[in-house]
Structure formats: C-alpha cells, structure tokens
C-alpha positions as CSV (number, residue, x, y, z in Angstrom):
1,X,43.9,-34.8,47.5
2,X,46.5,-37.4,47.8
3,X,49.4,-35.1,46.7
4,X,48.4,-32.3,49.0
5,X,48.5,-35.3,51.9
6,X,52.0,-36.3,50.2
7,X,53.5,-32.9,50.6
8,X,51.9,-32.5,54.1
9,X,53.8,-35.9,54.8
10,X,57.2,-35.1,53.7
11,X,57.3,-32.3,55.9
12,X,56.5,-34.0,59.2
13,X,59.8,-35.8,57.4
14,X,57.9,-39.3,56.8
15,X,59.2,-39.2,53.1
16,X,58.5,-43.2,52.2
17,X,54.6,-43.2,53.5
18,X,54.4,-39.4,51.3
19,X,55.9,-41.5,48.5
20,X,53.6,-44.4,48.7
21,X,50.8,-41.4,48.9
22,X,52.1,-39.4,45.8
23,X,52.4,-42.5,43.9
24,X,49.0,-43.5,44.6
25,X,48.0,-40.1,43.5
26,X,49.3,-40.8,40.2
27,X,47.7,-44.3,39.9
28,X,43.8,-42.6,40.9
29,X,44.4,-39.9,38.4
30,X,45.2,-42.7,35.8
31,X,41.9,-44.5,37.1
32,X,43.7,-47.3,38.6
33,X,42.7,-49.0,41.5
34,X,46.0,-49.8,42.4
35,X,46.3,-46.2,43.7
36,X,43.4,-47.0,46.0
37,X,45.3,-50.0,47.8
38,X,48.8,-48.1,47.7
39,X,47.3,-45.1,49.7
40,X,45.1,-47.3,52.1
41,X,48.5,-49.3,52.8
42,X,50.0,-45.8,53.4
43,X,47.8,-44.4,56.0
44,X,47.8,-47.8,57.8
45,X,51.7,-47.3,58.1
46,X,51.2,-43.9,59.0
47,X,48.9,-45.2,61.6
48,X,51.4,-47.2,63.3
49,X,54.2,-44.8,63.1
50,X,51.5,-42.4,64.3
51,X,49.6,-44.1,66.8
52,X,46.6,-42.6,65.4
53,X,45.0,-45.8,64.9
54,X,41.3,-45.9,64.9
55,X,41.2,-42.0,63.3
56,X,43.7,-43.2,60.1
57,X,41.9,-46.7,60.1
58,X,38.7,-45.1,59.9
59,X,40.4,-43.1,56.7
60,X,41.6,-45.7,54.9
61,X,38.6,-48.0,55.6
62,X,36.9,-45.0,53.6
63,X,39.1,-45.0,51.0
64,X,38.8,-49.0,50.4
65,X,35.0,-48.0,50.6
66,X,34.4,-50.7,53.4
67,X,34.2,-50.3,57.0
68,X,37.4,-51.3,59.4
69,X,37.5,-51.2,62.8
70,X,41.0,-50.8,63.2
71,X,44.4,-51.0,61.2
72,X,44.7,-55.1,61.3
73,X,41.1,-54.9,60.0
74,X,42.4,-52.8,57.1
75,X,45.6,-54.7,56.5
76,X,43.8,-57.4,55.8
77,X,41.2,-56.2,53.5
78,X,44.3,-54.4,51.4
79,X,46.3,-57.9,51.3
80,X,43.0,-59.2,49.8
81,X,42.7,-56.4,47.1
82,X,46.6,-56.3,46.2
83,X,46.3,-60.1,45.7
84,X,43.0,-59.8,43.6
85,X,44.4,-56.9,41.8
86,X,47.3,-59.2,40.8
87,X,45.6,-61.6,39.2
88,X,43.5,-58.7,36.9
89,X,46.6,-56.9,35.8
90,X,48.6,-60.1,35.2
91,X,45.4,-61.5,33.0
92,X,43.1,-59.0,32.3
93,X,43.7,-55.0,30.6
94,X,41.8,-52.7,32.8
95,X,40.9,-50.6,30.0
96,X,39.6,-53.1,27.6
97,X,38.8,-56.3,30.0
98,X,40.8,-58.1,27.5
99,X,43.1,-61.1,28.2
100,X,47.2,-60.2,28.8
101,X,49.6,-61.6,27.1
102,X,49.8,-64.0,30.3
103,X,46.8,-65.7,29.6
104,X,47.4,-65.7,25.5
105,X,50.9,-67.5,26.0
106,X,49.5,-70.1,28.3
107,X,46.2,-70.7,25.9
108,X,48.9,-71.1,23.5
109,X,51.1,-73.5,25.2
110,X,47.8,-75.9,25.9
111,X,46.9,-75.9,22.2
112,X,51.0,-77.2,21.3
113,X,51.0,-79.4,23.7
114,X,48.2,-81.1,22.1
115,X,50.4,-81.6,19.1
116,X,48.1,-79.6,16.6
117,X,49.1,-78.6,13.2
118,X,50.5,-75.3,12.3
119,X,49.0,-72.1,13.6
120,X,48.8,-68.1,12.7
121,X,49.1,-65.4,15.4
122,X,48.2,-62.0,13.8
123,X,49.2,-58.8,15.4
124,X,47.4,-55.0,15.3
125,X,48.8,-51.8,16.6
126,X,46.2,-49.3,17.6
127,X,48.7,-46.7,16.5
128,X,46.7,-43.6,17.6
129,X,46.5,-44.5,21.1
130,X,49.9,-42.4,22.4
131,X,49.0,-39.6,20.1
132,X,45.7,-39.2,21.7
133,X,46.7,-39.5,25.2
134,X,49.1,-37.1,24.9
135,X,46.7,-34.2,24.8
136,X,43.0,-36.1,26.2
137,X,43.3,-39.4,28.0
138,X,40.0,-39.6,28.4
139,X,39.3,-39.8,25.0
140,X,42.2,-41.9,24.2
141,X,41.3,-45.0,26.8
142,X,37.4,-44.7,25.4
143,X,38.9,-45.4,21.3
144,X,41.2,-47.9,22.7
145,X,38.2,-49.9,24.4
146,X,36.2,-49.4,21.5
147,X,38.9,-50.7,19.5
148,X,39.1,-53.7,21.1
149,X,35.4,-54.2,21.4
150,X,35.3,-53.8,17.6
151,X,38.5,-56.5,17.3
152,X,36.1,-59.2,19.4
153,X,32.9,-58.6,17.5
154,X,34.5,-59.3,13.8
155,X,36.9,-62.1,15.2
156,X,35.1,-65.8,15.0
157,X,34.2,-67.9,18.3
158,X,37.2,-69.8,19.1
159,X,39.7,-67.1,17.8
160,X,41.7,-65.7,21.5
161,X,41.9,-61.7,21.3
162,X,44.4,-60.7,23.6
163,X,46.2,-56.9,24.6
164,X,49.8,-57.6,24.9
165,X,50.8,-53.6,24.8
166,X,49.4,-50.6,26.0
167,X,48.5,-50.2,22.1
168,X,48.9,-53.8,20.5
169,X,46.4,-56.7,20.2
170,X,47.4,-60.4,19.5
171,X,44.9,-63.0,17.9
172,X,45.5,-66.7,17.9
173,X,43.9,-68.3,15.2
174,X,43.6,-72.0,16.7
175,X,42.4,-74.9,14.6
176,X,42.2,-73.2,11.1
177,X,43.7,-73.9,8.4
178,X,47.1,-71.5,7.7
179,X,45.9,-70.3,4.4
180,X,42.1,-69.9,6.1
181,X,43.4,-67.8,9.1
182,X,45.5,-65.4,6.6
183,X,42.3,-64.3,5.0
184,X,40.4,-64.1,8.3
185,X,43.1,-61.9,9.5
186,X,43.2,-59.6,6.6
187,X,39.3,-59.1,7.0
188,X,39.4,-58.3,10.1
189,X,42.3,-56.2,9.9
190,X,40.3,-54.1,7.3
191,X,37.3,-53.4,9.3
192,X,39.7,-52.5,12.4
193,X,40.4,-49.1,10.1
194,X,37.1,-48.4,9.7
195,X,35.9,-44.9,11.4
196,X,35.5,-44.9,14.9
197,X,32.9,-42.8,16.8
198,X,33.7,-42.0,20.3
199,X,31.1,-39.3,21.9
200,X,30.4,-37.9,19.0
201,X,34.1,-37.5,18.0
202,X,34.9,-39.6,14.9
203,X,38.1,-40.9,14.5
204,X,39.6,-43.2,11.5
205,X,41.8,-45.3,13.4
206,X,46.0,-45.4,11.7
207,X,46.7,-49.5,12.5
208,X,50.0,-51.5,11.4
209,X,49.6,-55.8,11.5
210,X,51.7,-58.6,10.8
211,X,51.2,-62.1,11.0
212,X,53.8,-64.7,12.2
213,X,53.0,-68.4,12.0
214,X,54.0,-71.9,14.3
215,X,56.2,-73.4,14.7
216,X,58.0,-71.8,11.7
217,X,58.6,-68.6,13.3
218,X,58.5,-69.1,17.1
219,X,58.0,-72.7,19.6
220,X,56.4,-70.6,22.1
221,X,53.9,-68.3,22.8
222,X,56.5,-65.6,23.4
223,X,58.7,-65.6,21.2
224,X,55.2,-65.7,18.6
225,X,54.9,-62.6,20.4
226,X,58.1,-60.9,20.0
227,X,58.6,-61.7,16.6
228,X,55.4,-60.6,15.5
229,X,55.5,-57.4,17.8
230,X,59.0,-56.6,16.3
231,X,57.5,-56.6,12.7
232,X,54.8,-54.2,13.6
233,X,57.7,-51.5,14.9
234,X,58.6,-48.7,13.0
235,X,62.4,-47.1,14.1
236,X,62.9,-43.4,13.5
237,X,66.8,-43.6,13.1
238,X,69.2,-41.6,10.9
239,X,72.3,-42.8,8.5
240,X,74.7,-44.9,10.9
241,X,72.2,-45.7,13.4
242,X,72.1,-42.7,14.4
243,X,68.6,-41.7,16.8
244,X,67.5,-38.6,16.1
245,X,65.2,-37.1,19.2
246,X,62.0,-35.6,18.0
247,X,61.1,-32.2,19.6
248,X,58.2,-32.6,21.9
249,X,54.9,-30.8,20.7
250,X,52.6,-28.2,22.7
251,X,49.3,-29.8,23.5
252,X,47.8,-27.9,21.3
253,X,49.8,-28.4,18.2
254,X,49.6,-32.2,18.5
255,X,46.0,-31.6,18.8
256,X,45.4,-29.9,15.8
257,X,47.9,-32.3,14.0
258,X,46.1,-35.4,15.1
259,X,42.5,-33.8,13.9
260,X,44.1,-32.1,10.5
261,X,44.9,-35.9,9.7
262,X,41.5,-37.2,11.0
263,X,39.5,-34.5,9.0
264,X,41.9,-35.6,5.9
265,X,40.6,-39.2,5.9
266,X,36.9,-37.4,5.6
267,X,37.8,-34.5,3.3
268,X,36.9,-36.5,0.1
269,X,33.8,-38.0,1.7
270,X,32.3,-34.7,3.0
271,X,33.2,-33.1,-0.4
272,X,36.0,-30.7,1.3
273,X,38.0,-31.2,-1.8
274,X,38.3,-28.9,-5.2
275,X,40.7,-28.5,-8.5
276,X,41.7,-25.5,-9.6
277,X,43.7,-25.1,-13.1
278,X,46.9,-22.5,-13.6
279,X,47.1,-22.1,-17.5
280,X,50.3,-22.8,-19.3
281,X,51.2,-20.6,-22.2
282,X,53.3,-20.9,-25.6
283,X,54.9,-17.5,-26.4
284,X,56.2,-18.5,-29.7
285,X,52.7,-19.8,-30.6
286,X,51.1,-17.0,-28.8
287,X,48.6,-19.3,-27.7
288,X,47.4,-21.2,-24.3
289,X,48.6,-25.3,-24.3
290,X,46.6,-25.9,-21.4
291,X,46.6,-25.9,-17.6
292,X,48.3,-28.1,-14.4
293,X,45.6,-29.8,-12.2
294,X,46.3,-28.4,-8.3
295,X,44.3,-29.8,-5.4
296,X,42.8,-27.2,-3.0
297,X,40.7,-28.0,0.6
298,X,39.0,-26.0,2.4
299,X,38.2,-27.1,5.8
300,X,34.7,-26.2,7.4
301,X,36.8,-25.0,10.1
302,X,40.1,-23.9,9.4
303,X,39.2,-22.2,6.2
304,X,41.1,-22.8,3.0
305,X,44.2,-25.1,4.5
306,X,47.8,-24.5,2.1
307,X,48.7,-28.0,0.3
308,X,52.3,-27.2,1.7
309,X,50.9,-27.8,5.1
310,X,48.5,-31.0,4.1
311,X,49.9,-32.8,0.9
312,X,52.6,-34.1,3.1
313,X,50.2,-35.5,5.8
314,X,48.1,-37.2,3.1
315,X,51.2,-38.9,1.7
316,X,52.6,-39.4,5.4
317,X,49.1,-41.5,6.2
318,X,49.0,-43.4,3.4
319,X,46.2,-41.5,1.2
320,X,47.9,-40.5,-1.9
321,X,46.1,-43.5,-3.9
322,X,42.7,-42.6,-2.8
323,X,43.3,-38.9,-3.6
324,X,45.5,-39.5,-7.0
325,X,42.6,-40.8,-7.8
326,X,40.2,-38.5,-7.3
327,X,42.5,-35.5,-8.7
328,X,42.9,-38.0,-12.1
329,X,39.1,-38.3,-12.5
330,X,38.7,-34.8,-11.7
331,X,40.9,-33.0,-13.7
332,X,39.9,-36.0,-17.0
333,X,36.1,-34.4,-16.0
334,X,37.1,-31.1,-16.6
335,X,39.4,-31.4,-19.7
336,X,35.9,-32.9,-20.9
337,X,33.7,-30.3,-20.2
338,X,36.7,-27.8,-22.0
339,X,36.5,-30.0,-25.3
340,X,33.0,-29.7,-25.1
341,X,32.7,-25.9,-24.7
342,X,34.7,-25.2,-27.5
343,X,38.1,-25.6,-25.8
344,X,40.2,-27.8,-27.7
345,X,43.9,-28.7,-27.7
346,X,43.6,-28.1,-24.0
347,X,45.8,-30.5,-22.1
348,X,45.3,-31.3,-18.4
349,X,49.0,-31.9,-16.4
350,X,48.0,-34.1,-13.2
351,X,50.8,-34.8,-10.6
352,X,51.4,-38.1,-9.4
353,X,53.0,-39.2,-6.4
354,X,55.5,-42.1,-5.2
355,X,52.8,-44.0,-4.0
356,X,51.3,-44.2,-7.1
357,X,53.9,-45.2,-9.3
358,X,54.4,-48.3,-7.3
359,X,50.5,-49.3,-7.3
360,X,50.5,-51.7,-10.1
361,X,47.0,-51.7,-11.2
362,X,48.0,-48.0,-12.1
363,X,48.1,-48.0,-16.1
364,X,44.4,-49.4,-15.7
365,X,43.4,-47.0,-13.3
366,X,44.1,-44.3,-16.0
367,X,42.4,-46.1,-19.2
368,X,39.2,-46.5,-17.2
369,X,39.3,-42.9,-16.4
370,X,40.1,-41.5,-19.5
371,X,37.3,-43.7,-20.9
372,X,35.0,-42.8,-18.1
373,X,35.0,-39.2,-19.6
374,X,35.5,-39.8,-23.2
375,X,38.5,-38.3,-23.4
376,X,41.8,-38.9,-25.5
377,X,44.7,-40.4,-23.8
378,X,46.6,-36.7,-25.3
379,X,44.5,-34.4,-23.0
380,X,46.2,-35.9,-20.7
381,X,49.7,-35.1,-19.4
382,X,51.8,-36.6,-16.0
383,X,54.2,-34.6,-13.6
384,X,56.2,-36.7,-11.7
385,X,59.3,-35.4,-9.4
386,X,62.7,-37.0,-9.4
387,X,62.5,-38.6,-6.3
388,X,59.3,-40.1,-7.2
389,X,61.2,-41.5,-10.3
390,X,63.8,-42.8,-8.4
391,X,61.5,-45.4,-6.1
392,X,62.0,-48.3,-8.6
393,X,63.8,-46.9,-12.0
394,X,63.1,-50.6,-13.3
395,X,59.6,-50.5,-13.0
396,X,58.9,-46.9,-13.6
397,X,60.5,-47.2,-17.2
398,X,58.5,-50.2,-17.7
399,X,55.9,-48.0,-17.3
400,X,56.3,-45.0,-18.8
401,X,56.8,-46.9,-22.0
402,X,53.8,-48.2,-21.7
403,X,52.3,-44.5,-20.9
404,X,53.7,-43.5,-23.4
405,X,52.6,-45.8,-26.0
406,X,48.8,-44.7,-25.0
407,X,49.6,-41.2,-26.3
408,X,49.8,-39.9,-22.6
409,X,52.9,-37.0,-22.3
410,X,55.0,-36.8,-18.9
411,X,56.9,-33.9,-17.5
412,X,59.6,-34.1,-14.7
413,X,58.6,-31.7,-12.4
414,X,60.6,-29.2,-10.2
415,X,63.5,-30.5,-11.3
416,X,66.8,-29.7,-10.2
417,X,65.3,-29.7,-6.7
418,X,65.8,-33.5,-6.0
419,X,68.4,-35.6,-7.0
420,X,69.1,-34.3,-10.3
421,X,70.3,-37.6,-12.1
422,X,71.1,-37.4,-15.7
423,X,70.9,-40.5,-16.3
424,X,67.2,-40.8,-15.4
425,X,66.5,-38.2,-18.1
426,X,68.4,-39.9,-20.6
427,X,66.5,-43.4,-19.7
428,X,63.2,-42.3,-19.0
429,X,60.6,-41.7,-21.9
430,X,59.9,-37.8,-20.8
431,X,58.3,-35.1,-22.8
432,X,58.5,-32.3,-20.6
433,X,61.3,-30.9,-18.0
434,X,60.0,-28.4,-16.3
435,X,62.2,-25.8,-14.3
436,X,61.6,-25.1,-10.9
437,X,60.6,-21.8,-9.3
438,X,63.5,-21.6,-7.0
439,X,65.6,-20.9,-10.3
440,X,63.0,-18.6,-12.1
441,X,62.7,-15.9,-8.8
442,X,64.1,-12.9,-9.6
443,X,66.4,-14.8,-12.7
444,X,66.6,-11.2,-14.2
445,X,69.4,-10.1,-11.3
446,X,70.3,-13.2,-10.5
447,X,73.6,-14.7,-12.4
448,X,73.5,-17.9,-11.2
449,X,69.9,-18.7,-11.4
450,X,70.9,-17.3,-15.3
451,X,74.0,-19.9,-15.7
452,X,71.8,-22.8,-14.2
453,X,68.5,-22.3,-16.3
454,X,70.4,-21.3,-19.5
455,X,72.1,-25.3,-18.8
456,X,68.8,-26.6,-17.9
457,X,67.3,-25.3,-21.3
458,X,69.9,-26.2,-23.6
459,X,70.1,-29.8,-21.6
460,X,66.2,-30.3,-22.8
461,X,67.2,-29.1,-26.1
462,X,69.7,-31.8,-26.7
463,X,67.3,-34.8,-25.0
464,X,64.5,-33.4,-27.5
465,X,62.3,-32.1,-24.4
466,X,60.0,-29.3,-24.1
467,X,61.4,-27.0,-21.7
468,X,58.9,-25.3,-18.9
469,X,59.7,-22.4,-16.5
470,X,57.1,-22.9,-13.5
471,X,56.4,-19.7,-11.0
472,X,57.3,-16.1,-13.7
473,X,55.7,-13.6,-11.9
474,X,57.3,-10.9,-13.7
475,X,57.5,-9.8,-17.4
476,X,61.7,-9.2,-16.7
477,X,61.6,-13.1,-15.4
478,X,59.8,-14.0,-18.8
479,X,61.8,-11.6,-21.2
480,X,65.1,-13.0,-19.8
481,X,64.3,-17.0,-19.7
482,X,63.0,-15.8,-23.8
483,X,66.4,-14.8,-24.2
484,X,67.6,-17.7,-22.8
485,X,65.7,-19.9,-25.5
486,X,62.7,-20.8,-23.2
487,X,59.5,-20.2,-24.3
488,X,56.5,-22.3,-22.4
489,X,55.9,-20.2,-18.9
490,X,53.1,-21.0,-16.0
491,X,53.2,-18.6,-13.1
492,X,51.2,-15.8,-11.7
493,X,52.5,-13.3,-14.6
494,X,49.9,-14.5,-16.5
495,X,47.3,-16.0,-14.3
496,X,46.5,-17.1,-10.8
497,X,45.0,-21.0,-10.7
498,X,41.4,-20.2,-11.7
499,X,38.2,-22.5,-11.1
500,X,37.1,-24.2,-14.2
501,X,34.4,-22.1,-15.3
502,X,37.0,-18.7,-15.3
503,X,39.5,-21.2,-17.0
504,X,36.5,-21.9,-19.9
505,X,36.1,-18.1,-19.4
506,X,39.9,-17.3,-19.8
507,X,40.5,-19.5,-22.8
508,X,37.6,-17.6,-24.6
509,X,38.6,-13.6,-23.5
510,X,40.1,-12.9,-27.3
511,X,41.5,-10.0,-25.0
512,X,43.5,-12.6,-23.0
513,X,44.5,-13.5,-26.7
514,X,45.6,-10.6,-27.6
515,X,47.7,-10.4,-24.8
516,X,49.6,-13.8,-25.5
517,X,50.2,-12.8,-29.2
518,X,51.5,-9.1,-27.9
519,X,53.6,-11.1,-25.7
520,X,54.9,-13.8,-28.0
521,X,55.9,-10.2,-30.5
522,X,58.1,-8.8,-27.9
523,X,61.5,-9.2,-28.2
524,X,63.4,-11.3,-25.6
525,X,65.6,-9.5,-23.0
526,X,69.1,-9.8,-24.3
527,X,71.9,-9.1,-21.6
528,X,74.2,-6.9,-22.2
529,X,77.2,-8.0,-23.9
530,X,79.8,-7.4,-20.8
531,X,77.2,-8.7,-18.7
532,X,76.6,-12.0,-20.7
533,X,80.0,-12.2,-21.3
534,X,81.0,-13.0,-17.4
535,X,78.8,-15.3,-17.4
536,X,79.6,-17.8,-19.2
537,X,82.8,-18.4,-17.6
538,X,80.8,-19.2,-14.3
C-alpha cells in the first residue's frame, strides 16, 4: 500500500513526502515500526501542503493505531514514538530483544571504572543469518531469535549477552576468573551449534567465536568490540589483495545450497550414508589386491547426490573428521567381514583428507579402529592427494613414519593433478603412486598422455613404488599402459564400484578369475616402432 501511495505522490510532483512514503514501505515490509512513524510523519506533511487536514489526520491517526483529531494531535503522538523508538534501536535488537552494543559498552565501562581485575569478552557469529535471508526472511529472523534465546539460556546469571551485528553476539564475562570464563565460553560456544528447530525446519547452525580479554587487548568497551569482531571475519581476497566479486545466486540455487549443507550435517545421523568398493587388480599376478573405499549418499529427496557435488561441501563446512571417520570404520568393518568369508589378502584403500592429517589424535584414531574390527594394520591402505600432503610436510612425515611403522601402506593419489613436487615423493614414506584418470583417457591415441605416464611409471620404478593407473575403461587403455610397464589397474574395464556383498560375490566368481588370468596372458600393446620412435623425442 504504501508504495502504490508513493508512486501516486510523485506524480502530483511531491517527490520528498513519496520518499518518506516509499521508504516507510520498505521499513513495514521489514516489520519495523519505524516505517509506521515515517509514513504517519508523511501524510501529516502531506496534510499541510494539502490542506486536507482532518481527512489525512484521520489516516495517519489510523496508521499510529490511535485516534487524532487533527494533524498537531498527530505530530505529537509521532514525536513521542520516534523518541521511544530511539531508545529501542539504540539499546535493544528488535529481533531478539537483546541489548545493543550501546548498552554492552556502557555496562562495560561501569564494571572498569570500578577497578576490577581482568575480564573476557567472547564473540559468536550466527553465520547463517544472511544466507537464509537471502531467499526466506521470515525464517531467517525466527533462527536468529532462537539463537539468541538459546545464547541466554546456557549463559550464567550475571554474564551480559548483547547483539552488536545484524549476525554477531558479544558476552561479557564480569567477575570470573580469566581462565574460568575461557571454559564457560567454549561450553557455551558448543551448545550454540547444536541443531536448531524452527517450525519444523531443522537447521544446524555454522557459528565462528573468538575471545579477546581486558585490558590486554582493548581499554574500552569498543575497541573489545572491534578487536574481537575483526577476529571473527573471514576476507575472500585473491593474491595481491586482490577482491574477487562472487556472482550472485538465484534464489533457488542458494536455497538448495543452504539445505544440501543442512541435510549434510544429518546425513550420518539419519543413516543417508553408504561405501561402495571398486576392485583393484594385478595383471602380472592375475589376481584381485583388493578394492578403494568410495563414499556414496543418497538423499531421501534428491536421490543418489554425486560426491563431486557434496565432498567439497563437507570439507567446506568443516565435516571431513566426523565423516573420515565414519568411512575408516566402515570400510575396516568390511575388510573384516571379507577375511571372514574367505577373502583374504584383500586390502581396503581409504582416502583421507587435509583436515585429517592435521587432527593430531589421528594415528590413535586408526589403532582403535583397526582393533575395533580385529583387523591387521596391512588390510589397510591410505590415499592421500598432493595438496593434502603439502598442509604441513613436517608433520605429515612425522606421521607417515609412524604409519608406516604399524604396517599400514599409503598411496599418493591423482597425482600429477596438484602440485606435482618431487621432492615430497622422495621425502615421504609412500608405497603407492597412483596415476590419475585425466592421463589414462583415451592414452591409446593420445601421445602425450603416453610420454607423461611412461615418465610417471618409470619415476615409481626408480623410488621403489607400486605404480597404479586409476579410471581404464578400455582393454586398448590397459594393453598400452602394459606396454608401458604398468601393471596394477582400477577402473570400470573391469568393474563398476560394487556393494560389499557383490564385492564378496566378485572375489569368489572363479569366472571373474579366469578373466584376470586371461588378461594377465595377453600380450601388452607394443607401438609401432615409427610411432614409438617420435615419441620419445617429445
């Protein structure tokens, strides 16, 4: 209503009362009564300019939702709503009710001026908040409130909770020890990610904290403020500074993003999750080594959702302990239950990410799993990428020694897709390189895909590592990398990654067997000698 009465005022050419009136359009649809008093204070100027008194004070005592006689009877009642609505904004959210950063900085001005001993002032970002009000605002105000309703009930009496951002809670631990209030804060910074349930819409909230402490790091309230707000931000920028604009999302898309990532945080919960197992085979032992561990979802609503499309989200929001660890005692499960139906000399490759390299309770993570499920640490190999590797070299070779030295194998996987250090090779304890698809496809009439995996193999050769090509899916991919000395394949040529049950059943087939050992008879694919001869000078 108040934009068609805008538009109808900037044509009888009165554009400042239609802005006042457009303007307090936008403030109603945001719920604010600010709106309320800037369109009351329009139609009273309208009024005047009008000489439609009593008909436009009658209006805008109608909007106030009090009765006025005339315009100086309205005047008045908006002077008194502008100056009470003032005092809320200045010192209380009209979301949450909570108390502004106003009212924290003078609180925390009283408690220094009493000379009391150091204090902590602990920060939370509802990160969320701008995500969800970018597609339903409704729904976004509603988790915000309940946010902060959730912040007051786990914080002690005595602790201030304040909203100092749109998205950004302050709490001033006054009178506690230092040490004391860091733990508080860390408890109540863990129940503040717990799920949230807003009609019926559960949401696992993404939060980012910091604690700053005084006088050490601010002599005011503000600058408390500002330092502790500045350690919560995260900057996008590129190399030099650069600021690189992200492209702005359709509604829709950023809808389905924000509840892919939501659903994520429940997948492992609601038992969304499964393993399926692509079998590696020998071709000069004619035999099957084993099989790599891949994590599948299927969504109850989306269907079966590509690990392309969700692995990065899981790593993006921080998940890739929780479900390293579920793929590690998963796959160890299942490499039991092949040992025990007759199986053996099966090993199970997992894939670890970044993340997990740098959690250093890892090494004990994977003893206590392996002896969960009975199962020697030699069932059980590692893929890491290069740029996982590359994290912390230091403490990753600390590390793999001492995987190593359990009788654990690890493979470099995809690599010459990342940074394709030597030296990493030459310092890290692997076992296994394995080459990446992108070189494999089509390596039969390719020449350079030829020249790069014949380097790749002999490179293994001389660092003593088993050599892998990932993704054959052709018997001329297979017969040329044979040719090229390479002789451990996974890929679709010879199977699709099957449940475990059809990998049991797989392992069994003696026809599948016969295959392998047919296979491992067949001659490689030696290039003709023109043909081989040009490339070697590539």
């Amino acid at each position: 209503m108040a934009f068609r009465l805008g538009g109808l005022l900037r044509a009888a050419r009165l554009p400042a009362v239609a802005t006042g009136c457009a303007l307090g359009g936008w403030l109603l649809a945001r719920e604010s009564f600010a709106g309320v008093v800037t369109i009351t204070a329009a139609l009273a100027l309208l009024g005047v300019l009008l000489g439609e008194q009593i008909v436009l004070a009658r209006l805008a005592g109608r909007v106030l939702g009090e009765r006025a006689g005339s315009l100086s009877e309205v005047i008045a009642i908006a002077a008194a709503r502008l100056e009470a609505l003032d005092h809320r904004t200045t010192y209380a959210h009209p979301v949450t009710g909570l108390p502004t950063r106003e009212p924290l900085c003078e609180t925390i001005a009283a408690d220094i001026a009493t000379g009391a001993p150091p204090r902590l002032m602990g920060a939370i970002r509802f990160v969320d908040f701008d995500r969800l009000a970018g597609f339903d605002h409704a729904l976004a105000n509603g988790a915000l409130a309940q946010f902060a309703r959730r912040l007051v009930a786990v914080t002690q009496n005595g602790r201030m909770v304040a909203q100092v951002d749109r998205d950004c809670f302050a709490i001033w631990f006054a009178a506690a020890d230092l040490e004391a209030a860091q733990a508080e804060f860390q408890a109540i910074a863990y129940v503040a990610g717990h799920e949230l349930d807003i009609d019926g819409s559960r949401l696992t909230p993404t939060i980012e904290i910091s604690a700053v402490s005084f006088p050490q790091e601010g002599q005011d309230g503000l600058a408390l403020l500002l330092r502790a707000t500045a350690a919560l931000s995260r900057p996008e920028g590129g190399e030099g500074g650069e600021i690189r604009l992200l492209a702005p999302q359709p509604v829709e898309a950023a809808r389905e993003q924000f509840m892919l990532e939501q659903d994520l945080a429940q997948a492992i919960a609601e038992d969304q999750l499964t393993m399926v197992f692509q079998p590696v085979v020998d071709l000069a032992a004619g035999r099957m080594m084993g099989a790599e561990a891949l994590l599948r979802w299927d969504h109850p609503v989306l269907g079966p959702v590509s690990p392309a499309r969700f692995i990065p989200v899981v790593e993006a929001l921080g998940l890739s302990e929780r479900y390293g660890l579920w793929v590690l005692n998963t796959a160890c499960r299942e490499a039991r239950r092949w040992a025990d139906e007759g199986a053996s000399g099966m090993r199970v490759a997992v894939n670890l990410s970044a993340r997990q390299l740098l959690d250093p309770g890892l090494k004990t993570k994977i003893e206590r799993t392996l002896a969960r499920h009975g199962l020697g640490a030699e069932a059980l190999e590692l893929e890491l990428t290069e740029t996982a590797t590359m994290a912390d070299a230091e403490r990753t070779h600390h590390l793999f020694g001492e995987l190593r030295a359990m009788g654990i194998s690890l493979a470099v996987d995809d690599f010459g897709s990342g940074y394709s250090s030597l030296s990493y090779l030459k310092n890290l304890p692997f076992d296994k390189l394995k080459i990446d698809r992108e070189f494999v496809a089509q390596i039969d009439q390719r020449s350079d895909s030829r020249a790069i995996c014949r380097a790749l193999i002999e490179l293994g050769r001389g660092l003593d590592l088993l050599v892998l090509a990932e993704g054959v899916e052709t018997e001329a991919e297979v017969a040329c990398l044979r040719g090229l000395g390479c002789h451990v394949f996974q890929g679709y040529h010879f199977s699709k990654p099957l449940s475990g049950e059809d990998f049991l059943a797989l392992a069994a087939d003696p026809r599948w067997r016969d295959r392998l050992n047919v296979a491992a008879r067949r001659p490689p694919n030696l290039l003709p000698q023109k043909r081989h001869a040009e490339e070697l000078t590539l």
